[in-house]
C-alpha positions in Angstrom: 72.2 -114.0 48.8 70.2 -110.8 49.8 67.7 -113.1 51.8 67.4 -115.4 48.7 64.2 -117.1 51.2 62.0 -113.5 51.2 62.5 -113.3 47.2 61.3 -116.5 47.1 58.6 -116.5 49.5 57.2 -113.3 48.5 57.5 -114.5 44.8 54.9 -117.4 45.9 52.6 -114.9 47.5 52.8 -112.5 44.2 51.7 -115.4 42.8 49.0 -116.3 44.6 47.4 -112.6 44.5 48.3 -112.7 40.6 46.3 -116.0 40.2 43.5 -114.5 42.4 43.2 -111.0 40.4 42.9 -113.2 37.1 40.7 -115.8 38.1 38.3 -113.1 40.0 38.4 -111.4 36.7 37.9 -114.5 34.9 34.8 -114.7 36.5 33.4 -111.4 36.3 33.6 -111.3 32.2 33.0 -115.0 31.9 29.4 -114.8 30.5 27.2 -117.3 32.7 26.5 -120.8 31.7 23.0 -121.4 29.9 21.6 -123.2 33.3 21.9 -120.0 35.1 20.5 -117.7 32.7 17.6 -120.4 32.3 16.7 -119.9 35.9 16.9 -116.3 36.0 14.4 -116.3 33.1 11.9 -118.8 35.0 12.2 -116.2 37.7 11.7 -113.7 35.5 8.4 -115.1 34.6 7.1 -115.6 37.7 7.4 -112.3 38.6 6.0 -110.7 35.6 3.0 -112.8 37.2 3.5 -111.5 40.6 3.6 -108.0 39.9 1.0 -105.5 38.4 1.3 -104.3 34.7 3.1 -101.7 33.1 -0.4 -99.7 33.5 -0.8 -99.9 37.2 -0.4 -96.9 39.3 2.9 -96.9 41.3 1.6 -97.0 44.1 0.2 -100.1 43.8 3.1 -101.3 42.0 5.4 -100.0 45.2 2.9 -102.2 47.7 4.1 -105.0 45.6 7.1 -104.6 45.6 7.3 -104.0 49.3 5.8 -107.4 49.9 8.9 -108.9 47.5 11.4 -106.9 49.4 10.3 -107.7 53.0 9.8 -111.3 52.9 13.6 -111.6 50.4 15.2 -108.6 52.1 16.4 -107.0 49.6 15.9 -103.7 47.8 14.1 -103.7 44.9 13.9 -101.1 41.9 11.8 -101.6 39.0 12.7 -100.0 35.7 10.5 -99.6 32.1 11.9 -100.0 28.8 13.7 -96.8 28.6 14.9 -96.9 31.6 12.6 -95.2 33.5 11.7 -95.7 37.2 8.7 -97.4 38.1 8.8 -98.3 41.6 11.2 -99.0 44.3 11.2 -100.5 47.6 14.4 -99.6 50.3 17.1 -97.4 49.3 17.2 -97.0 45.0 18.9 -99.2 43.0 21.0 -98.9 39.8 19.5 -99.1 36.7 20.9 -102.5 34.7 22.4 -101.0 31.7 24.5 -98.8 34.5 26.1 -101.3 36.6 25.8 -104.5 34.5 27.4 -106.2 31.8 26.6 -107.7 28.3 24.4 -110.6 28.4 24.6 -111.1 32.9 22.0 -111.2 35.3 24.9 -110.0 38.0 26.1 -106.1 38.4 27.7 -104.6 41.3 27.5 -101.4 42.7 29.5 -99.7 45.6 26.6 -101.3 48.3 26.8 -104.5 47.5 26.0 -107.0 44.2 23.1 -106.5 42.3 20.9 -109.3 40.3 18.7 -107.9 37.3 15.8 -109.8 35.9 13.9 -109.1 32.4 10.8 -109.2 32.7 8.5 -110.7 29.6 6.7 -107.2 29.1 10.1 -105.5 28.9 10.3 -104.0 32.4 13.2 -104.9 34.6 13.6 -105.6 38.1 16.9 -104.8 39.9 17.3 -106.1 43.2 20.2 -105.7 45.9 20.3 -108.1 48.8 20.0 -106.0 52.2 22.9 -107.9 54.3 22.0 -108.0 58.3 25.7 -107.5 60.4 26.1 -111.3 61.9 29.3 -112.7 62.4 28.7 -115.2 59.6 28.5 -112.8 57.2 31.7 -111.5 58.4 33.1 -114.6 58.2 32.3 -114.9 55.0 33.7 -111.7 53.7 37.3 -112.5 55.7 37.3 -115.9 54.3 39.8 -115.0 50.9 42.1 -113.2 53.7 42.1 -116.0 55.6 42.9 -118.5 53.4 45.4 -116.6 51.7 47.2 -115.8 55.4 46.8 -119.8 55.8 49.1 -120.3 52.8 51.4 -117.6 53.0 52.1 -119.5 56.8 52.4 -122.9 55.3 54.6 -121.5 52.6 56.9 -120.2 54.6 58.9 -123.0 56.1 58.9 -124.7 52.8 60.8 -121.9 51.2 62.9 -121.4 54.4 64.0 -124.7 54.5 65.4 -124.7 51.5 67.3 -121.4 51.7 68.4 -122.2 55.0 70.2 -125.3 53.4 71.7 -122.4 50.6 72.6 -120.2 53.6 74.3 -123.3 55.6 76.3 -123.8 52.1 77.3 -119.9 52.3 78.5 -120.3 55.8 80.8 -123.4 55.3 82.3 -121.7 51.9 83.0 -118.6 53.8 85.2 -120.4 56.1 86.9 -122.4 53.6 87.6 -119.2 52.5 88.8 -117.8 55.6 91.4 -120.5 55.9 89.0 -123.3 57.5 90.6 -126.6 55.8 88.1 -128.6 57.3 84.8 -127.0 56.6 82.2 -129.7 55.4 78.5 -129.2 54.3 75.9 -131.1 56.1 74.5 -133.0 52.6 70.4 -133.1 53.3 68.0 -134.0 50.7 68.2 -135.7 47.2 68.2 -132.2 44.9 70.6 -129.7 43.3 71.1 -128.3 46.7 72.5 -131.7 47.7 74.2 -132.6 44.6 76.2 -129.0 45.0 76.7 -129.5 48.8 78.3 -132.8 47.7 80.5 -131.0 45.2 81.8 -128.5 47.8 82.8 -131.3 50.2 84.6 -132.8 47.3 86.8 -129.5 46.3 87.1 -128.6 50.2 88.5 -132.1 50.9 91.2 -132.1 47.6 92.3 -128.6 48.7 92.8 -129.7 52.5 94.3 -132.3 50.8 96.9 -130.5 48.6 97.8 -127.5 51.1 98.5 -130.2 53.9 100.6 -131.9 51.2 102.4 -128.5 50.7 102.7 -127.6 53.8 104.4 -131.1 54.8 106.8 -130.5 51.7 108.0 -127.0 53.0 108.3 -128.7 56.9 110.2 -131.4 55.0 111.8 -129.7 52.8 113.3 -127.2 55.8 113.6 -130.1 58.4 116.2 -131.4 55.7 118.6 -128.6 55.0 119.5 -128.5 58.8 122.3 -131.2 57.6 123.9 -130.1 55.0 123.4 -126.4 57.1 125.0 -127.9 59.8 127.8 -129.3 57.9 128.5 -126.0 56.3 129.2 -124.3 59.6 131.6 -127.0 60.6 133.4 -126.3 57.5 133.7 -122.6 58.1 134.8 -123.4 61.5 137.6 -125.3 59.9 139.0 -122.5 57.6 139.7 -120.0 60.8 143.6 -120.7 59.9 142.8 -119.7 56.3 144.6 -116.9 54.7 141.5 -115.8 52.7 139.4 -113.8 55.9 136.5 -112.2 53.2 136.0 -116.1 51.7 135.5 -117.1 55.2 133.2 -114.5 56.3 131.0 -114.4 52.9 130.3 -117.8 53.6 129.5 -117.3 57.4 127.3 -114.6 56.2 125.9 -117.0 54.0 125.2 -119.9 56.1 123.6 -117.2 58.8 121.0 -116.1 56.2 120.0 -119.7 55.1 119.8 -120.9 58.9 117.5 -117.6 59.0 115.3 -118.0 56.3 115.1 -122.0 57.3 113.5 -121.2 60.9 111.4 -118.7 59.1 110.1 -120.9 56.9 109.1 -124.0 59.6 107.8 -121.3 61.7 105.7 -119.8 58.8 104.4 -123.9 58.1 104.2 -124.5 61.9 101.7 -121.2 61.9 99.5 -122.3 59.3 98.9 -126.1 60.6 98.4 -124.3 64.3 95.0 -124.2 65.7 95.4 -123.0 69.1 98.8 -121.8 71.2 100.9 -124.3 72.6 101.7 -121.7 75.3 99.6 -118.9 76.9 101.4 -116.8 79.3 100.9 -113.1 80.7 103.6 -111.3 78.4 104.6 -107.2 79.5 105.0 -105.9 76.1 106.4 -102.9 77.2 109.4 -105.2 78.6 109.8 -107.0 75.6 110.0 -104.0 73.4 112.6 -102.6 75.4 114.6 -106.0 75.7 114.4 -106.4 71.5 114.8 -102.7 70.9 118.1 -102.5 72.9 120.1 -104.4 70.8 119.4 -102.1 67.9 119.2 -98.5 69.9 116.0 -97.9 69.7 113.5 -95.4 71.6 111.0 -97.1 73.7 108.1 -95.4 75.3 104.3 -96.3 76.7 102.9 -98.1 79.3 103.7 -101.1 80.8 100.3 -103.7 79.4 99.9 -107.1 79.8 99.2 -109.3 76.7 97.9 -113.2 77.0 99.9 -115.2 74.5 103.3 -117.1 73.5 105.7 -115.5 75.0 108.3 -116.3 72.2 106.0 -116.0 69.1 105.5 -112.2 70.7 109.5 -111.6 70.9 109.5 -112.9 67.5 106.9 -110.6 66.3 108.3 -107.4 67.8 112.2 -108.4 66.4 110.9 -108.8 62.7 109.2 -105.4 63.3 112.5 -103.9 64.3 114.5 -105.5 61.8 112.7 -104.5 59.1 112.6 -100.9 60.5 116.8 -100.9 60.6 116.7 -101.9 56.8 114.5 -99.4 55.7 115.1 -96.8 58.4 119.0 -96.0 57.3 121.1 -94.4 60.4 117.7 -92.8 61.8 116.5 -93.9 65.4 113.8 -95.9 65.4 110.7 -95.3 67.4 108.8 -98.1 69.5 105.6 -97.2 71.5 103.0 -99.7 73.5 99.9 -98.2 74.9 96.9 -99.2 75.0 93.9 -98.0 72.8 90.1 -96.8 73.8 88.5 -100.2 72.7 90.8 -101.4 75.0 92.9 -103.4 72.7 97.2 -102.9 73.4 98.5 -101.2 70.4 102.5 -101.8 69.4 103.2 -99.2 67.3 107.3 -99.5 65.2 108.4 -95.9 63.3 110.9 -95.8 61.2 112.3 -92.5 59.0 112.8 -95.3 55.8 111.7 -93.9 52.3 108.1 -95.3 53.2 105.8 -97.8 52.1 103.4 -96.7 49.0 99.6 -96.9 49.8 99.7 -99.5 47.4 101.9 -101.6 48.9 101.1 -101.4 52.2 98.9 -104.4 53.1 101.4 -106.7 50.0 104.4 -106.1 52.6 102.6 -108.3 54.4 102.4 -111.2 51.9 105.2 -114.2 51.9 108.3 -113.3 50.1 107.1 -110.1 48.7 108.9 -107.6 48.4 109.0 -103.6 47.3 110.0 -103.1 44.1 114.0 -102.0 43.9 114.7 -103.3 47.1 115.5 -107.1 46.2 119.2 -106.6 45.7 119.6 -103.5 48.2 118.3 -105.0 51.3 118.8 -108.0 53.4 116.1 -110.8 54.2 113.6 -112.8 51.8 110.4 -111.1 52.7 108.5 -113.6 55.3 110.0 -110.9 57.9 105.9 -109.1 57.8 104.3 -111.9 56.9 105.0 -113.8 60.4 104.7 -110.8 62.2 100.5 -111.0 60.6 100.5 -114.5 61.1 101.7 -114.1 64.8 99.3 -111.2 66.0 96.6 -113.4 64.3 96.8 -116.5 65.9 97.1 -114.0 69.2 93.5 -113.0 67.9 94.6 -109.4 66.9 96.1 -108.0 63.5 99.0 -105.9 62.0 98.8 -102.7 59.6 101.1 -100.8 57.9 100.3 -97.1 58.0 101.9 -94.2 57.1 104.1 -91.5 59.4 103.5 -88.4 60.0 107.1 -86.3 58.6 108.1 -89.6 56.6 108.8 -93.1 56.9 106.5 -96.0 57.9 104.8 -96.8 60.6 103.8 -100.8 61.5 100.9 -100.9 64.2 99.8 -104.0 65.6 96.7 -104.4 67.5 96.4 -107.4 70.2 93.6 -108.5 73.0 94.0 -106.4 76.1 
């Protein structure tokens, strides 16, 4: 979601400076209302009362003035017709066609904010109120800050409650994903966001539904064929007096290869329902290898490491891994090595001098019943050889690979807890 709650917090705050700039400009342009301008001509008045005449010598005009200024703190510049300076009282002060607009009694300048006032003879008097440092004033001028701090805070858990619901929803969809049948969202609230969390729990709960249903089939389906398996074997038993040897062993071959693919099927469907290992043991890998790698002649070499897990879902996962290297090696040896790696994982490496596995290809091998293309009616097997070899170094929290080897041929490297 890229942290879906920061868009949408700081979209809130944008929108609150936005609405702030406008209505601050608002109110600069907006000419005053009638009352105002009313009052600031009263006041005019007065003064034009107050203070000496157009024709009265400046300084007497700047004693005035100095009277005004001290008992209203402010400074005070007073301005002819044309613009000219009459008198002024504290530091000078802009003229009013200068720092004010059209038709307002307010200007601003870079001290402060400046009133102007016409007087009736056509003079005008500019005046800038002289601020004393006291922590009111202060106060004042942090107010905006802090009221805008006050609702960016209570802004925030607003919009971070509701992304956190959107983030709980990412979390339970990424482990459906990951193979979690039984992920559910926690449904909170009465919105959208509760009316899709309700819709997730639906689909999670008809796809638990339909893979446990498939998975039952296959267990089923397998558990099943033992008979008729069975019953085959005791009829090939029976034809050992039979004058037709190749009949009899084509059909041994045959019932060997469906009792095969049977076991690898329930052990495929027993992997996927699995949560945890019936059996945890300390396994020597190392051992195991060279106990499995005996029967087909193969080269064993390492270090003798000791793995935690099921000690025969391991000697399953290393005889697939040989197997498959005899079919696709040819007559070469093949090479089996267990060491164990710098993050201190044990690393069960197979080599084989086979034609290779295409870069392409090499994490499909892995996939149930796949298999490379031109090798379906060459080579033995149905192609769940790999994929219980992944499923079994999973479940023992590690992971298998398929890389390539250095002078030819594959290499399958599997990874496990140290």
């Amino acid at each position: 979601m890229r942290r879906l709650y920061l868009q949408i917090y700081l979209s809130v705050l944008a929108v609150l400076v936005l609405w702030s700039l406008l209505a601050s400009l608002a109110w600069l342009v907006a000419p005053p209302p009638r009352s105002e301008n009313r009052l600031y001509d009263q006041i005019a008045e007065v003064l034009g009362e107050v203070l000496p005449g157009p024709q009265t010598p400046r300084a007497e005009v700047e004693a005035a003035l100095e009277r005004l200024g001290t008992r209203f703190r402010s400074d005070l510049t007073l301005y002819d017709a044309s613009g000219a300076v009459l008198g002024s009282f504290g530091e000078p002060v802009s003229a009013p066609s200068a720092a004010f607009n059209r038709n307002s009694h307010w200007g601003y300048s870079r001290r402060g904010p400046l009133v102007s006032l016409r007087l009736p003879d056509g003079r005008s008097l500019v005046a800038r109120h002289v601020h004393e440092h006291d922590p009111w004033h202060a106060g004042w001028l942090l107010l905006p800050a802090l009221l805008a701090a006050a609702v960016g805070i209570a802004a925030y858990p607003v919009v971070r409650r509701l992304t956190g619901r959107l983030e709980r929803l990412q979390m339970r969809v990424d482990a459906l994903a990951a193979g979690e049948l039984t992920a559910r969202v926690q449904v909170e609230g009465k919105d959208e966001v509760a009316d899709l969390a309700k819709s997730f729990n639906r689909a999670a709960e008809r796809i638990e539904r339909l893979v446990n249903a498939q998975k039952t089939l296959l267990a089923s389906a397998s558990h099943e064929l033992r008979s008729p398996l069975a019953r085959m074997r005791v009829a090939v038993e029976l034809l050992a007096g039979d004058d037709r040897p190749e009949l009899r062993e084509r059909v041994a071959r045959d019932v060997a290869e469906l009792d095969e693919l049977i076991e690898e099927l329930l052990l495929a469907s027993r992997l996927d329902t699995l949560e945890r290992l019936d059996r945890v043991e300390d396994v020597d890998l190392l051992a195991l290898a060279a106990e499995e790698g005996s029967r087909l002649g193969a080269q064993i070499s390492g270090e003798a490491v000791v793995v935690r897990g099921d000690g025969r879902m391991l000697r399953r996962m290393v005889r697939n891994l040989l197997e498959n290297a005899r079919r696709y090696g040819g007559e070469q040896p093949i090479e089996v090595s267990v060491a164990r790696g710098a993050d201190g994982t044990v690393v069960l490496r197979v080599d084989d001098r086979g034609p290779g596995v295409p870069e392409a290809d090499r994490e499909r091998v892995f996939e149930a019943f796949y298999r490379l293309p031109g090798t379906r009616e060459t080579t033995e097997g149905v192609g769940l050889g790999l994929a219980l070899v992944r499923q079994i170094a999973q479940r023992h929290q590690g992971d298998a690979h398929c890389l390539a080897r250095e002078g030819g041929g594959s290499r399958f490297e599997v990874r496990l807890p140290g």
